[in-house]
C-alpha positions as CSV (number, residue, x, y, z in Angstrom):
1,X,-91.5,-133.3,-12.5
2,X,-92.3,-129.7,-12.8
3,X,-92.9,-128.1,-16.1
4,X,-93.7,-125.1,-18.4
5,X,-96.3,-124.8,-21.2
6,X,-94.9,-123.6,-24.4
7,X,-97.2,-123.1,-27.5
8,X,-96.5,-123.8,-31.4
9,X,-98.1,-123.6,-34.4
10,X,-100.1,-126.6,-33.3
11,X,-101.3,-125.5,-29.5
12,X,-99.7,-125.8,-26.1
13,X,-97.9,-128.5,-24.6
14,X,-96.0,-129.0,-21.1
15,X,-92.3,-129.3,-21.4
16,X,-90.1,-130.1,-18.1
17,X,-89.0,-126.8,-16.4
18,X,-85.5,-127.3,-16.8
19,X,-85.2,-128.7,-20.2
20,X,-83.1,-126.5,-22.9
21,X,-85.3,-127.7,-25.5
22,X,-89.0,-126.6,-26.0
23,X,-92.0,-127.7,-27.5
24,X,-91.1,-129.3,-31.2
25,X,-88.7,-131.1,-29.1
26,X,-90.8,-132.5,-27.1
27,X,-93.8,-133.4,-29.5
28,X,-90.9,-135.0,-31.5
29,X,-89.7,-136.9,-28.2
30,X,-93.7,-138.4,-27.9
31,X,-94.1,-139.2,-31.4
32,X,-90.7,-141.5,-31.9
33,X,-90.6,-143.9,-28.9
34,X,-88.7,-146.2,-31.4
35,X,-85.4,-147.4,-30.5
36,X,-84.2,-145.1,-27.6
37,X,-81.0,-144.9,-29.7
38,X,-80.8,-140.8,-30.3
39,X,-78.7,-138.8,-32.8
40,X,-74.6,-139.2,-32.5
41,X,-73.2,-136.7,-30.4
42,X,-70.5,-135.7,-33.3
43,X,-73.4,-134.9,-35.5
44,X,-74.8,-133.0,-33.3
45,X,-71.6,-131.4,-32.8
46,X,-71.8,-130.7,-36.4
47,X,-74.8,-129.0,-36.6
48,X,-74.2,-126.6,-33.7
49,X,-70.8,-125.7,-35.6
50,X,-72.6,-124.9,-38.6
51,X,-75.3,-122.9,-36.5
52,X,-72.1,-120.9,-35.3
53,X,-71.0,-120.1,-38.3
54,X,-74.7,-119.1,-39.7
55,X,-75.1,-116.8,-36.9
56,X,-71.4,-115.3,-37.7
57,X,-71.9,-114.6,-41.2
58,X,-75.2,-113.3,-40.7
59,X,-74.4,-110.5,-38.1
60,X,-71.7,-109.7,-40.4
61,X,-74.1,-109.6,-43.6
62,X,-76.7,-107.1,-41.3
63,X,-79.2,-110.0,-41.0
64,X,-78.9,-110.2,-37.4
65,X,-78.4,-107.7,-34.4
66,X,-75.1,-107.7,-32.8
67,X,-76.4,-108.7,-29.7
68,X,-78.5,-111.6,-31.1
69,X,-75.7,-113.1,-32.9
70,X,-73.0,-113.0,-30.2
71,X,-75.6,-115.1,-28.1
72,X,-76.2,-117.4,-30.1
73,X,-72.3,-117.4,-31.0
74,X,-71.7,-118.0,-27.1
75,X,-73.9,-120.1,-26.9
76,X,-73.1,-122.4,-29.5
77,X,-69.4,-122.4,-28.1
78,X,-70.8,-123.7,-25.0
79,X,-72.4,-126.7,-26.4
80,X,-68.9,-127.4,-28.3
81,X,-66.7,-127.0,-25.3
82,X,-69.2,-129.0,-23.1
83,X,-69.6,-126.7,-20.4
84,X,-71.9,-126.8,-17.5
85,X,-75.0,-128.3,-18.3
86,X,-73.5,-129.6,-21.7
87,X,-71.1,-132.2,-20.4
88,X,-70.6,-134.3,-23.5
89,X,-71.8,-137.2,-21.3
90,X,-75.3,-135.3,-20.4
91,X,-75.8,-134.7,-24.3
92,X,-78.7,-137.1,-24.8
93,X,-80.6,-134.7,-22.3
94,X,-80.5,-132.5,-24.4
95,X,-80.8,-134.0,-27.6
96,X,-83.6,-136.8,-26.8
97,X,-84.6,-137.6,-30.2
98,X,-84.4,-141.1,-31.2
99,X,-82.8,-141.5,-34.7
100,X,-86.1,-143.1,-36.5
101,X,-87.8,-139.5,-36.6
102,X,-88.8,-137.7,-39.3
103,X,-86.7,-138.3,-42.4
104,X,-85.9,-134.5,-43.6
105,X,-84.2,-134.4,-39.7
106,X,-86.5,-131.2,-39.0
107,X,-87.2,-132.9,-35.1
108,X,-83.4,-132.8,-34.6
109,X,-82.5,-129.6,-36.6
110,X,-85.4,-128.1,-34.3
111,X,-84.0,-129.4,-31.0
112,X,-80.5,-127.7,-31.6
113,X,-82.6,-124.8,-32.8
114,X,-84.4,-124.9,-29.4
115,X,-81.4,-125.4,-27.3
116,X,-79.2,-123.1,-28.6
117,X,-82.1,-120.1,-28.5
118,X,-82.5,-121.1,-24.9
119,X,-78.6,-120.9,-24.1
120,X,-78.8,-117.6,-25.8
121,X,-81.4,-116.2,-23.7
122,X,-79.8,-117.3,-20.8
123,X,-76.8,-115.7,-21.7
124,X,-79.0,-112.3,-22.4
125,X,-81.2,-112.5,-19.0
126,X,-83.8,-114.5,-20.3
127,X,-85.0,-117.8,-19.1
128,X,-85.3,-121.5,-20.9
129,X,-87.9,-121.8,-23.5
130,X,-88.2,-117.7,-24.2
131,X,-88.4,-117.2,-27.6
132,X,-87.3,-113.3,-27.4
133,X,-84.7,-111.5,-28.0
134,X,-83.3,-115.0,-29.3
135,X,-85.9,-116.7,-31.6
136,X,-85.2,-120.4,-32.7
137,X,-86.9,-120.5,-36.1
138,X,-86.5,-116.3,-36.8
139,X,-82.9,-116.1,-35.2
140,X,-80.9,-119.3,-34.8
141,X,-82.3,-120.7,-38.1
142,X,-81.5,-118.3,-40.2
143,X,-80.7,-118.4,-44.0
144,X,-81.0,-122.3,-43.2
145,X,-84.2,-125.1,-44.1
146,X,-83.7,-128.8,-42.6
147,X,-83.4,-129.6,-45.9
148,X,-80.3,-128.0,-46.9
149,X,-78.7,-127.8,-42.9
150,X,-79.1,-131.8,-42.0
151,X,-77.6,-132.9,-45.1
152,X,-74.5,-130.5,-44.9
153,X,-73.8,-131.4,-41.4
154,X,-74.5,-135.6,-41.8
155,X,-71.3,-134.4,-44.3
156,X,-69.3,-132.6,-42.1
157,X,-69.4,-134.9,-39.6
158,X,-68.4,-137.4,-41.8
159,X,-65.1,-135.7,-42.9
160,X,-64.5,-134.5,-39.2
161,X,-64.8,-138.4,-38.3
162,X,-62.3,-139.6,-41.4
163,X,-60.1,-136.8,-40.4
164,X,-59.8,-137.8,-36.7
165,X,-61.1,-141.1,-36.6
166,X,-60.5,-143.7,-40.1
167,X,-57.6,-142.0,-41.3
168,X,-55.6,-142.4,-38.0
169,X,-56.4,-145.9,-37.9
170,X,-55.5,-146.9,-41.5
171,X,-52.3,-145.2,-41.2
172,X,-51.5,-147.0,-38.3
173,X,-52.3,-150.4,-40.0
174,X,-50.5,-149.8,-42.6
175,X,-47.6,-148.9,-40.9
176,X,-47.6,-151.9,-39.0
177,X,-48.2,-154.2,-42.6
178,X,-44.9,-152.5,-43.8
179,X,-42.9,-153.2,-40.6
180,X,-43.6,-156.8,-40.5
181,X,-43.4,-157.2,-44.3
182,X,-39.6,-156.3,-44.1
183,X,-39.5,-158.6,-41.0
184,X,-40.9,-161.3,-42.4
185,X,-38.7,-160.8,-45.3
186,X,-36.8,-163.8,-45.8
187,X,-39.3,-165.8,-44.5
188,X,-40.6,-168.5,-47.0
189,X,-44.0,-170.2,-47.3
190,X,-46.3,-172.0,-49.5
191,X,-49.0,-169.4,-51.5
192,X,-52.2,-170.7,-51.4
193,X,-54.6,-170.3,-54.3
194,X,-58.2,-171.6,-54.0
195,X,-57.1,-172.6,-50.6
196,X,-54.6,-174.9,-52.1
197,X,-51.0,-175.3,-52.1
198,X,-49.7,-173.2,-54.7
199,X,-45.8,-172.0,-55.6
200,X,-43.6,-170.7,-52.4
201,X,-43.9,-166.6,-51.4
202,X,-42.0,-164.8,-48.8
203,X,-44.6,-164.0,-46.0
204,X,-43.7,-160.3,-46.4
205,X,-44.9,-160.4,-49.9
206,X,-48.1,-161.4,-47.8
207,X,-47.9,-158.6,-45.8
208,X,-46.6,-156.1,-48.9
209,X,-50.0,-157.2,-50.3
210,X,-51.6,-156.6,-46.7
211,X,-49.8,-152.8,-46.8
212,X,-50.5,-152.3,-50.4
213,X,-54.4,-152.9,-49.7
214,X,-54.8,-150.9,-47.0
215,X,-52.6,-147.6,-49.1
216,X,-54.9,-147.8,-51.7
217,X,-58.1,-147.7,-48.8
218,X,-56.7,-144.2,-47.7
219,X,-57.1,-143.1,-51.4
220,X,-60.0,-144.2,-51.5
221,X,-61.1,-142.3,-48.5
222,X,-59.4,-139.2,-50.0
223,X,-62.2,-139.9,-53.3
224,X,-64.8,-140.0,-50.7
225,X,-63.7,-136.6,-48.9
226,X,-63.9,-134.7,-52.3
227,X,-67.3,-136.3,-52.6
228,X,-68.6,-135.3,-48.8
229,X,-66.9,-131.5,-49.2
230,X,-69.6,-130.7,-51.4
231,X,-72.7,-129.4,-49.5
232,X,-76.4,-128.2,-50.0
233,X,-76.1,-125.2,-47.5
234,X,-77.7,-122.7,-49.0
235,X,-80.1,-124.6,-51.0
236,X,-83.1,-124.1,-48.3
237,X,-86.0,-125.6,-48.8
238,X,-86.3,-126.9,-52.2
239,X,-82.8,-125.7,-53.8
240,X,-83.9,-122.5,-54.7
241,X,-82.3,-120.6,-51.7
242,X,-85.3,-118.9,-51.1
243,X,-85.2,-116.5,-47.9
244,X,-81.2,-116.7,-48.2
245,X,-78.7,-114.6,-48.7
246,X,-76.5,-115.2,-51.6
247,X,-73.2,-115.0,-49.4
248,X,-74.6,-116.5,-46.7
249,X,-73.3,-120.9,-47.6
250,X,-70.1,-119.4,-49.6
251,X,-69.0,-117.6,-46.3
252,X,-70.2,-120.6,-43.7
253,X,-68.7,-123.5,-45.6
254,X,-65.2,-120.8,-45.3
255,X,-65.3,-120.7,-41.5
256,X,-66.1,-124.5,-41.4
257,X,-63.1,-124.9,-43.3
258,X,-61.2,-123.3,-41.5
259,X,-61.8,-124.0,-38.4
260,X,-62.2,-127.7,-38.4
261,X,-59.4,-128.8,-41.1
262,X,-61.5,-130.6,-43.7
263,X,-62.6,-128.9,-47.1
264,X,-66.4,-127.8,-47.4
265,X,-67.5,-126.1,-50.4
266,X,-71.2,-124.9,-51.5
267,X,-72.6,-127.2,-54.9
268,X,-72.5,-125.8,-58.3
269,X,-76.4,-127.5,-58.3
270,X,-78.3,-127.1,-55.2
271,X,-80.8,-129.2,-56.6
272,X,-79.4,-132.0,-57.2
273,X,-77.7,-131.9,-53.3
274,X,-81.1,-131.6,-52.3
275,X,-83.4,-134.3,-53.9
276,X,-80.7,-137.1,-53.7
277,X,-77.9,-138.1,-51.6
278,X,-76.0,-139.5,-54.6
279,X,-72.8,-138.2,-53.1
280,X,-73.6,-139.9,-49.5
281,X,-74.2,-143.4,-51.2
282,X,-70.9,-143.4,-53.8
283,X,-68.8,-142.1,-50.4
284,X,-69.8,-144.8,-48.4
285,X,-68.8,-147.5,-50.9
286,X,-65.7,-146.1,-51.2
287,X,-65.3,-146.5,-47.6
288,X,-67.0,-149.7,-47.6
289,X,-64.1,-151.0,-49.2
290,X,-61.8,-151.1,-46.9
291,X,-64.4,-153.4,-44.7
292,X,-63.9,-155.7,-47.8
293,X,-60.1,-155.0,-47.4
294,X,-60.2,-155.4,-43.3
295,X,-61.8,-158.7,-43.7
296,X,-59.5,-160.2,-46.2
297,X,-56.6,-159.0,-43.9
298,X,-57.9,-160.7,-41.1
299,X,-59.5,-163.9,-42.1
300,X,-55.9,-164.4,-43.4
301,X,-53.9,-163.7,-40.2
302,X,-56.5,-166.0,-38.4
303,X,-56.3,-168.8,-41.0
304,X,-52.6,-168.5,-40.8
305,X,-52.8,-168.7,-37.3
306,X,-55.0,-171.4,-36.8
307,X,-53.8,-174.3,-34.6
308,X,-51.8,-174.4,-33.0
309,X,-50.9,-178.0,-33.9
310,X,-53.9,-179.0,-36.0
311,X,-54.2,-176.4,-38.4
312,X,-52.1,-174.3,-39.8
313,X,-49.7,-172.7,-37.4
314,X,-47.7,-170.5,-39.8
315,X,-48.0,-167.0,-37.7
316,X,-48.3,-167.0,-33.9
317,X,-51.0,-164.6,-33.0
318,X,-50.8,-162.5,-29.4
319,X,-52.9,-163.8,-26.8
320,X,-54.6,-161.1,-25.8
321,X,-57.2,-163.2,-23.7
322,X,-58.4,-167.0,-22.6
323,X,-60.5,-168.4,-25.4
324,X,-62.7,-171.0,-23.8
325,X,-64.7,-171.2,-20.3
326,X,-64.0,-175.3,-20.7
327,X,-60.7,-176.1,-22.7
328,X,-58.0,-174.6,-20.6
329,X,-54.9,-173.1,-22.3
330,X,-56.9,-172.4,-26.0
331,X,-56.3,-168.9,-27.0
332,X,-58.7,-167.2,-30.0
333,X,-57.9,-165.0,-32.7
334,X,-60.5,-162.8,-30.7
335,X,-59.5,-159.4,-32.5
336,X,-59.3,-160.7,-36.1
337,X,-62.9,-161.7,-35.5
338,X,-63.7,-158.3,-33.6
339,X,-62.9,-157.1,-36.8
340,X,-64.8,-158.7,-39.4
341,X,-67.5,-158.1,-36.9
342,X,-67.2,-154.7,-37.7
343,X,-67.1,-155.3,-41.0
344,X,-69.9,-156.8,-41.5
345,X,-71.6,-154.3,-40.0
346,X,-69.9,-151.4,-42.1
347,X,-71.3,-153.9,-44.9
348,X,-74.8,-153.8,-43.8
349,X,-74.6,-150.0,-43.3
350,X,-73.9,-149.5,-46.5
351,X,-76.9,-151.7,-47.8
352,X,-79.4,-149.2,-45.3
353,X,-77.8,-146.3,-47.0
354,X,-78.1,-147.5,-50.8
355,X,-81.5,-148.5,-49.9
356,X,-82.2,-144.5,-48.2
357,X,-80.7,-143.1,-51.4
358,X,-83.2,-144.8,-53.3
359,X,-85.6,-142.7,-51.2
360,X,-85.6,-139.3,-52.6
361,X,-88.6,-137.9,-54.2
362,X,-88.8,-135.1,-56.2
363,X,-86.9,-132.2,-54.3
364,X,-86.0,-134.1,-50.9
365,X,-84.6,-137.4,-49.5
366,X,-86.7,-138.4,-46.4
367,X,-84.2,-140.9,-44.8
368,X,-81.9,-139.1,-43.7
369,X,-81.5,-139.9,-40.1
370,X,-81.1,-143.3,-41.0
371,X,-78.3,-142.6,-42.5
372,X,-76.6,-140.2,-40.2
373,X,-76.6,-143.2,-37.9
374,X,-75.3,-145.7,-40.4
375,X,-72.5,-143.2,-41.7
376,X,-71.2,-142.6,-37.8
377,X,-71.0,-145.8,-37.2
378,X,-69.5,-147.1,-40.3
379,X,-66.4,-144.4,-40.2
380,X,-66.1,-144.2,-36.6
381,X,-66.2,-148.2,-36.0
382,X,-64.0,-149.4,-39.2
383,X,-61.0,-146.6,-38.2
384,X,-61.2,-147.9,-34.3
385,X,-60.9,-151.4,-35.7
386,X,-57.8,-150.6,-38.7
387,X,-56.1,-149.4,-35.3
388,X,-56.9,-152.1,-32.9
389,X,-55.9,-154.5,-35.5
390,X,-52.5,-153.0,-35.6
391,X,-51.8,-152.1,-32.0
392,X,-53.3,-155.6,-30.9
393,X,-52.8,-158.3,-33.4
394,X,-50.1,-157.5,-36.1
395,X,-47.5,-155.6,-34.1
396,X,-47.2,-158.8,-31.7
397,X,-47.4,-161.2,-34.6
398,X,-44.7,-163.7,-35.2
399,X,-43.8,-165.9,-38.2
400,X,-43.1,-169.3,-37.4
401,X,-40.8,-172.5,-38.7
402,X,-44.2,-174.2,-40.2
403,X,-44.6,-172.0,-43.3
404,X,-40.5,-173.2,-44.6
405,X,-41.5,-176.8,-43.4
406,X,-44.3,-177.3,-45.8
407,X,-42.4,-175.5,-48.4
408,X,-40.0,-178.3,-48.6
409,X,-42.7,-181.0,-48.7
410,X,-45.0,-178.3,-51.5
411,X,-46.3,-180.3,-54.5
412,X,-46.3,-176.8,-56.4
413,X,-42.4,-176.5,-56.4
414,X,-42.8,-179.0,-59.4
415,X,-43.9,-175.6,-61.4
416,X,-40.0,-174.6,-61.2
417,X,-39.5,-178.0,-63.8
418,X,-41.8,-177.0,-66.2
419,X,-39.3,-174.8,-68.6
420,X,-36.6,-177.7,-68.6
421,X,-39.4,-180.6,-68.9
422,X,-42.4,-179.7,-69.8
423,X,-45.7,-179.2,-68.2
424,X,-47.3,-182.3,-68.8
425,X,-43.9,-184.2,-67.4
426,X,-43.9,-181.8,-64.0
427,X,-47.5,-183.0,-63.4
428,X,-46.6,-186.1,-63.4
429,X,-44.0,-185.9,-60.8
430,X,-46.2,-183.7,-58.7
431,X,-49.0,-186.4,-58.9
432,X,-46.5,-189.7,-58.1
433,X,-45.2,-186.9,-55.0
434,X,-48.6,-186.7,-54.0
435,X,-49.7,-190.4,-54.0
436,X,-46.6,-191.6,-52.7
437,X,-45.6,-188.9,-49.7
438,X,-42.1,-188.7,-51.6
439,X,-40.6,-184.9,-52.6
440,X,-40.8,-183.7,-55.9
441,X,-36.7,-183.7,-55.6
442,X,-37.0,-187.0,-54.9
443,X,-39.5,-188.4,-57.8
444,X,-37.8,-186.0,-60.1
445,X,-34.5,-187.8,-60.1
446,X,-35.8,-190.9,-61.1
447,X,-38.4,-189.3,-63.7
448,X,-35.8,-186.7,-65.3
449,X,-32.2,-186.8,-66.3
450,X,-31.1,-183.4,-64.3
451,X,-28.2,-183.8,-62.2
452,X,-28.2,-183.0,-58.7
453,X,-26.5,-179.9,-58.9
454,X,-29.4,-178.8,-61.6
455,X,-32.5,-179.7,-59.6
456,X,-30.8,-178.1,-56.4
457,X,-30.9,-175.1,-58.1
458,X,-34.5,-175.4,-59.7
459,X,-35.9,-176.2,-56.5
460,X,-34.3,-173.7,-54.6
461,X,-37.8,-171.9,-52.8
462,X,-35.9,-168.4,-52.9
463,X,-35.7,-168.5,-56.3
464,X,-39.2,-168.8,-57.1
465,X,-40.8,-165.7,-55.3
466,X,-39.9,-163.3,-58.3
467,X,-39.7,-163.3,-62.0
């Protein structure tokens, strides 16, 4: 492979020819041979957005020559639109770093530094690597530290992936809860508390529940989006802004704004952005929850689905594929458990991200790629599964005539009894139902003195699934 010698503050070192990045890029590609998983893409995507924007505002603050600023501006558009050598799909050549680097992100705010000077010195006559007209530290840099850039774009990717990715696939859910709650409508089954039989509900109270779970996830996500909008650009180094220009962050987080769709604003306390990611850990439990709330949605439908004659059998669940290499004809509740896979990762994501919060010491958190990784996957993942969930498994479910069969054999209609009799008398019929397989209609006419007409009506299922 043919290569180039650049030089940094350290010495020389050969970096291939045709590589975009340059020497901190490549020392950074020797020292983390970790996991050969690199940086997500939309991250990077975020950072070059933001390097955009710096190089904007500071040609228009005087900071930077015209010339210098349009390059890198071109250059940076490039990236974004994936042109020519920046195919989204060849990213990773251009972005090698594995995520387990250092934890301020310096390697990875130093590749895009590198790349993006490179691009621009292309686009000026130069070659890859120069570092004139188009510096990566003096030019492309600018009014920015690692320690104030990394964390502001591990937030706007964040918002960029609730905006395009979670939200879509909540809404869906719970669009598809709502239509099959007023399907199921009239459709009654025994509740279950503790896994056991409890008083009758309509199936699209079920689902109402289902619907009303996942609603109250998208506010939750809107909480976490008015965390992540606040951001430590312009902090620099330690919080003081030191080397900065006191416009510079107000007038980037505008453009960002603007031209992605999402809210970023600069902190009132750029120390405190800096030496802790407070914000990061309370906006990932919030979206955290709606694993919780994806799991209990689903381990329902599967439970409720289970059988098809040997369990419970009360919703017929698509078959979306075979279930079993030897018993022919079984089908699986394969997305439900898709799912909760998910979940559980989302889960354990959020316990790597707690535990990175709890790394910051005195003015900087050092864990931050860690959690770049964990937040992508955690949003991107959890809204591709709300929406799979929907398009694959709810909209094709179907109720069937097991849930109103058990209601007529439930123990737990005997609750109806207990403002005419008494509790102590309706336990008593529910436990002679249960040892002798009878009905409670039947025990209670030989137990009670209610004519038939009376205990018609108590017993009626629909009227016990409201007040």
């Amino acid at each position: 492979m043919k290569s180039r010698m650049e030089k940094d503050s350290l010495g020389e070192l050969e970096v291939p020819a045709e590589a975009y990045f340059g020497v901190q890029t490549q020392r950074a590609v020797g020292n983390f041979r970790i996991s050969g998983q690199t940086m997500p893409v939309e991250f990077i995507r975020a950072m070059v957005m933001i390097k955009k924007a710096a190089a904007e505002v500071n040609g228009e603050l005087g900071l930077l020559e015209g010339k210098v600023a349009g390059a890198i501006v071109e250059a940076c558009g490039e990236i974004l639109e994936g042109k020519g050598a920046f195919a989204w799909g060849r990213m990773a050549e251009h972005f090698p770093i594995d995520v387990y680097q250092t934890g301020s992100g310096t390697s990875t705010n130093m590749n895009v530094n590198e790349v993006v000077a490179s691009q621009a010195n292309e686009i000026l006559g130069g070659k890859r690597g120069d570092k004139a007209p188009v510096h990566p530290n003096d030019h492309v840099n600018l009014g920015q530290s690692s320690n104030d850039v990394v964390p502001t774009a591990l937030q706007v990717m964040a918002l960029w992936e609730i905006k395009n990715e979670l939200r879509p696939g909540l809404v869906r859910l719970h669009a598809a809860l709502l239509k099959k709650s007023a399907e199921f409508w009239e459709v009654i089954k025994t509740g279950r508390t503790h896994l056991q039989d409890a008083t009758p509900i309509r199936l699209g109270q079920e689902f109402l529940g289902y619907a009303g779970q996942v609603e109250r996830g998208l506010g939750h996500v809107r909480r976490a989006e008015e965390i992540l909008a606040e951001v430590a650009l312009g902090g620099t180094a330690v919080g003081t802004g030191i080397n900065g220009h006191r416009e510079f962050a107000k007038r980037v987080c505008g453009l960002l704004s603007e031209r992605l769709g999402i809210w970023v604003r600069e902190t009132e306390n750029h120390f405190q952005a800096q030496s802790s990611m407070d914000g990061v850990v309370a906006a990932h439990g919030l979206i955290r929850t709606g694993a919780v709330t994806l799991t209990k949605i689903a381990n329902d439908l599967r439970w409720m689905g289970s059988g098809p004659r040997a369990g419970l059998g009360e919703l017929e669940l698509p078959a979306v594929q075979p279930g079993s290499s030897i018993m022919p004809g079984k089908v699986n509740p394969v997305i439900c458990e898709s799912v909760v896979m998910v979940c559980q990762r989302v889960v354990g994501n959020d316990g790597t991200i707690v535990a990175a919060g709890m790394g910051a010491h005195f003015e900087l958190v050092t864990t931050y790629p860690v959690v770049i990784a964990a937040m992508d996957e955690s949003i991107s993942w959890l809204g591709a599964a709300a929406g799979n969930l929907a398009d694959l498994c709810v909209d094709g479910l179907r109720a069937t005539e097991r849930g109103p069969e058990l209601v007529e054999k439930g123990l737990m209609l005997a609750t109806a009894l207990v403002p005419v009799i008494g509790y102590d008398a309706a336990a008593g019929i529910a436990k002679e139902a249960a040892k002798s397989g009878r009905s409670i209609g039947e025990v209670a006419r030989e137990r009670t003195k209610l004519t038939e007409g009376e205990l018609k009506k108590l017993l009626d299922p629909s009227t016990m699934v409201g007040p």
